[in-house]
Structures are given as structure tokens and as C-alpha cells.
C-alpha positions, 0 to 999 in steps of 0.5 A: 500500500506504500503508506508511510510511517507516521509515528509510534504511540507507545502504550501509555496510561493516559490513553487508559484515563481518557477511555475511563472518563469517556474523552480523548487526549485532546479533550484531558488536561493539556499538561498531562496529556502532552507527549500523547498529543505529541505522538498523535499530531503527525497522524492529524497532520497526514489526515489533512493532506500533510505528507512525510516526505522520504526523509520524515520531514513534512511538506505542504502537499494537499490530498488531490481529489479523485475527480482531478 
């Protein structure tokens, strides 16, 4: 599928926490949840059209619609 990769989410209790109070990280305390939020932004980031290049670094690329 030649997807690249975007980042690791380790398996942290925070993530335990949100679920337990029905959130998500982005929702909870920014202090706590902040290496949380630092391991998810790149797949935020790729969900709106931001692609790693080769070398992991980002560029301003746009998603192309299937219609173009």
C-alpha cells in the first residue's frame, strides 16, 4: 500500500484515563496529556493532506481529489 510511517504511540496510561472518563487526549488536561498529543499530531497532520516526505520531514502537499 506504500503508506508511510507516521509515528509510534507507545502504550501509555493516559490513553487508559481518557477511555475511563469517556474523552480523548485532546479533550484531558493539556499538561498531562502532552507527549500523547505529541505522538498523535503527525497522524492529524497526514489526515489533512500533510505528507512525510522520504526523509520524515513534512511538506505542504494537499490530498488531490479523485475527480482531478
Amino acid at each position: 500500500m506504500k503508506l508511510p510511517f507516521l509515528t509510534n504511540i507507545r502504550d501509555g496510561d493516559n490513553y487508559l484515563h481518557a477511555i475511563d472518563q469517556g474523552l480523548g487526549v485532546f479533550e484531558m488536561d493539556e499538561q498531562t496529556t502532552a507527549s500523547e498529543r505529541h505522538e498523535l499530531m503527525p497522524i492529524l497532520k497526514w489526515l489533512n493532506g500533510h505528507f512525510p516526505n522520504k526523509y520524515g520531514s513534512r511538506i505542504e502537499d494537499k490530498v488531490q481529489s479523485l475527480e482531478e
